[in-house]
N, C-alpha and C positions, 0 to 999 in steps of 0.2 A: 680524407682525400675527396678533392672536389669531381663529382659523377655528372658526366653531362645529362641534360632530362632528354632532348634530342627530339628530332620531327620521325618517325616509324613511317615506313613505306606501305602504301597500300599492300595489300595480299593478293589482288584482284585488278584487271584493267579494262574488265568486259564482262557480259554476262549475255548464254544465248536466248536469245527473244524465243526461240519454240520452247524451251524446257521453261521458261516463266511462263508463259499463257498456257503451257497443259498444267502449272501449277494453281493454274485459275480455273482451271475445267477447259481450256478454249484447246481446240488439238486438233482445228483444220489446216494446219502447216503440216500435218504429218510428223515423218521423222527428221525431215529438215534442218539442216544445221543452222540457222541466224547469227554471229555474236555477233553482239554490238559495244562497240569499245567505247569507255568514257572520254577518250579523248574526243573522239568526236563529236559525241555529246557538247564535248565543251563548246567547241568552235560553233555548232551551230546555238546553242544559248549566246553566245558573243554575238554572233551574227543577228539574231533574233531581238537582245534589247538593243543594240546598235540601231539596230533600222526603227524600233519604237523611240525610244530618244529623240533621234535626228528627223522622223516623222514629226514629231511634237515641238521642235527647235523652228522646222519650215514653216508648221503652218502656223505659228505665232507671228512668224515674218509674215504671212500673209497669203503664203502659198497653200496649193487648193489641197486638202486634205486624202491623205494616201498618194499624192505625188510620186514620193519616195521611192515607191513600188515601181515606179516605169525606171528609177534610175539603175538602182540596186540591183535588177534582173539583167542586166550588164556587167557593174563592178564587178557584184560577188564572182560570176564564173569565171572570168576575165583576173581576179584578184587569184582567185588559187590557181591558175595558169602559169600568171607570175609568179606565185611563192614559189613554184613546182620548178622550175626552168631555173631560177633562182638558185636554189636549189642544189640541183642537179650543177649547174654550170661551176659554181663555188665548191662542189665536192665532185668533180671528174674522176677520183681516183677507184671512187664508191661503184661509178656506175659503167666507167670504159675502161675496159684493162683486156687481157686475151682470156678469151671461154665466157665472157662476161655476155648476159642477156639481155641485148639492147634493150627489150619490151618494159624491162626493171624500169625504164627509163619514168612509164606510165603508172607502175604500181606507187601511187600516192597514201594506199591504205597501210604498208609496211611504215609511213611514215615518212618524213623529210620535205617539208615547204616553211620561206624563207619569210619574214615578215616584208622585208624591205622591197621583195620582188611583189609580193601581193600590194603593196603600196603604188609597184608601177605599174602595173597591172589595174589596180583596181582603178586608176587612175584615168586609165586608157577607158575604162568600160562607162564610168560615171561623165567622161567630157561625154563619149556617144548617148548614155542617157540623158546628159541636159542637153544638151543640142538635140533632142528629138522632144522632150516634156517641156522645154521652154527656161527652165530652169536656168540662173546663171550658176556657173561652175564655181567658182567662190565662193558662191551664197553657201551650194550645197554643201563647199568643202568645209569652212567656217561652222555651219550645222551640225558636219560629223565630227568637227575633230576630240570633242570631249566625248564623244560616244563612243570614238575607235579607242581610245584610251581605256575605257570600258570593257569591250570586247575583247581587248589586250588581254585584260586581268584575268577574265573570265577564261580566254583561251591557255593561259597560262598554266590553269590546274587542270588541263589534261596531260601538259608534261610529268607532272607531279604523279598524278593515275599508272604512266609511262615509265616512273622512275630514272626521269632520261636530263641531258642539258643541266647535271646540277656542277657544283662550282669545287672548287679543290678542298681540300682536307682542313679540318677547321674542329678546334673544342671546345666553339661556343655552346652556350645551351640549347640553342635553335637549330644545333646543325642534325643533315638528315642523313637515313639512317639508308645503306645502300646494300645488299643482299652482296658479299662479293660472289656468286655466279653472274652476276651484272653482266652481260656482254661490256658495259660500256664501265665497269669496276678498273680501275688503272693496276698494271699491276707491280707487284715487288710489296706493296701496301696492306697492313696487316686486315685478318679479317675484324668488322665492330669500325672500321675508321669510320667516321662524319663527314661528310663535305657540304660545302655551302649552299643551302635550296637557294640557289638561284629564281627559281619559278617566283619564290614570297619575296624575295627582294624586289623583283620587276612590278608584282600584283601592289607592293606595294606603294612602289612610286607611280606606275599610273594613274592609281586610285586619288592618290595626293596631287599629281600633275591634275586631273579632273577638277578640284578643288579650284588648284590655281589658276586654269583655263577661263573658270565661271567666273571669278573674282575679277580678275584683267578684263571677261569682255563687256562686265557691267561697269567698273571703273573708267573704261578709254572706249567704251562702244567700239570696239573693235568688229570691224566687216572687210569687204575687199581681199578675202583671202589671209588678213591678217592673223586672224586668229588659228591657223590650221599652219600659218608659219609657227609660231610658238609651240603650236604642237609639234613642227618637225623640231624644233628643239630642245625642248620638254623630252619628246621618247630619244633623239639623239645623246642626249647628253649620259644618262641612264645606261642606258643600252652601248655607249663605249666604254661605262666600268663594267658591267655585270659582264660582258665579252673575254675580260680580261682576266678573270678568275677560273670562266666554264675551262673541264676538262675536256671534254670530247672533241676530236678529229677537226682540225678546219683548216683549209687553204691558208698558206700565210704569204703575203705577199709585203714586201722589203720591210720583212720581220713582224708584221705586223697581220695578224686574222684579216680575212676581208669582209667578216662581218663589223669589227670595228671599222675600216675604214668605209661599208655604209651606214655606219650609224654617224661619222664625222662630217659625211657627204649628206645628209640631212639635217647636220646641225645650219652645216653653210649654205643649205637651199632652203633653210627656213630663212635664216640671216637674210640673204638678198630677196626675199619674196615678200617679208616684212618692209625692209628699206625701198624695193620700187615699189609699191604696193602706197607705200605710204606718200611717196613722194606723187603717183599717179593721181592716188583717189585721197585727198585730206579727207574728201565731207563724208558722208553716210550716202550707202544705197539707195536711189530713187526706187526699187523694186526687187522684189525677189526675183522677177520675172527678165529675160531679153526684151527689149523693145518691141513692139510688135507683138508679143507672143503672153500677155496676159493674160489671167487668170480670172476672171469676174462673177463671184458665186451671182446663181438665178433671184437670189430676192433682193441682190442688190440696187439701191436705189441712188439718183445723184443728185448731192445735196450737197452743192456746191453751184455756183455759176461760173465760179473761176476758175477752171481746171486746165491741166495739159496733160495731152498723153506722153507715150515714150514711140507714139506712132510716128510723131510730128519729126523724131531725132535720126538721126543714123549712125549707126552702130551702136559700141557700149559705150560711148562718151555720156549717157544721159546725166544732167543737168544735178547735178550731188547736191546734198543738204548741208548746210553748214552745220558744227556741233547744236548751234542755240535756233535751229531755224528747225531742225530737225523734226520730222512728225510723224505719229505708225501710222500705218497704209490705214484703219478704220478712222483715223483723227477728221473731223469735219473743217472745213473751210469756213474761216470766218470774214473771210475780204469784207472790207463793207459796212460791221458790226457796230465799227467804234460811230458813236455819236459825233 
């Protein structure tokens, strides 16, 4: 008889920060309660190589080193606002009902924020970071999108810690293994059933979406926003199977979850953001920067006599490189050279 091997549930989702540092000798918390749950952990490790990544993606482009930081101290707060609202607004029945505690509304640490709403969100925080660091908003979104891909995955296995969001009942080898006191265990279902970690499906096609993202933007030089469209359809496409499977509670709207139908509404706002995108901007970026609002490290020197700014231009129309004209912001100017 075939025995599935099966993924086992954590034991554990947390562990309190005062009882480990008096296990070090440290015991100026007192008796203090701390616990600190790995799902959180996770998110801020996502959060953490995301903004390393996309640090390292900018200033290849040219932009000034730690930029990032001015945008990011925007998204990120502004990003969990969204997932929260998100959230909340897609499960009404969780959080408004009679005797119900509005204040639940705020408790984000029991859990419940939406990727899609942190997406508009994050969205909202990162135009006001570049419109304040100079930054064009494309450049930076292009930048992140194989890192948000990252931070996905990463954030992914604090579900897994959570034991939460897995997928229906399944006797593959891989399926995981659910305590039924599960709050979220379905019931009438024997105890031992499997269901589908959802979480290592998504970790997995991220990871793979990553792959492909870097492939594509070395292949077609992809800029102008284009590659962060792909990205919306890379995690859309994902993200309307694995929806389809999860068992837990969701809004259905004309029979369909509303979390699929945001993951469809990002496949089709990748779609058109690639097609005008591409239709707008053929050539490559004159700049990481807005016109005007460059970035000029101190020991830069100019070593060119033929140059133009983006001073000279008005607005973002500046003056695109053609595929075979194309050159990175340290390339020196040769006007002049040929004999």
């Amino acid at each position: 008889m075939f025995v599935p091997l099966s993924i086992p549930s954590p034991e554990v989702s947390s562990f309190d920060l005062t009882q480990w540092l008096s296990s070090i000798g440290l015991t100026f918390f007192g008796q203090w309660n701390l616990p600190i749950r790995f799902y959180a952990l996770c998110l801020i490790a996502g959060i953490v190589i995301a903004t390393w990544i996309t640090s390292r993606r900018l200033t290849r482009r040219g932009a000034e080193p730690g930029v990032v930081l001015d945008i990011i101290i925007w998204a990120v707060p502004l990003g969990f606002v969204g997932a929260r609202a998100f959230h909340v607004l897609t499960h009404p029945g969780d959080y408004f009902y009679d005797g119900a505690d509005p204040l639940r509304v705020f408790f984000i640490w029991e859990g419940g924020i939406a990727v899609f709403g942190s997406l508009i969100g994050g969205a909202v925080g990162a135009l006001i970071g570049c419109r304040l660091s100079g930054i064009r908003f494309w450049t930076f979104a292009d930048a992140l999108a194989p890192a948000l891909l990252v931070a996905q995955a990463v954030g992914r296995l604090g579900n897994y810690f959570n034991t939460e969001l897995f997928g229906q009942p399944t006797t593959l080898p891989w399926g995981l293994e659910v305590p039924s006191d599960n709050p979220a265990f379905p019931t009438g279902l024997a105890d031992g059933t499997l269901f589908h970690p959802t979480f290592l499906y998504e970790i997995v096609w991220n990871l793979a979406g990553v792959a492909v993202l870097l492939w594509l933007e070395r292949r077609f030089r992809l800029q102008w926003g284009k590659l962060f469209g792909l990205y919306l359809v890379w995690y859309g496409l994902g993200r309307s199977w694995f929806e389809t499977i999860r068992v837990d509670p969701s809004e259905i709207f004309l029979g369909v979850r509303t979390n699929v139908w945001g993951a469809w509404a990002a496949v089709l706002a990748g779609i058109i953001l690639i097609a005008v995108q591409s239709r707008r901007h053929p050539g490559l970026e004159p700049s990481p920067y807005r016109p005007g609002a460059e970035w000029v490290p101190a020991s830069a020197e100019v070593e060119s006599t033929d140059t133009y700014s983006d001073d000279e231009l008005e607005g973002e129309e500046a003056p695109e490189a053609s595929e075979n004209e194309a050159v990175e912001p340290s390339a020196k100017s040769e006007v002049g050279a040929k004999p």
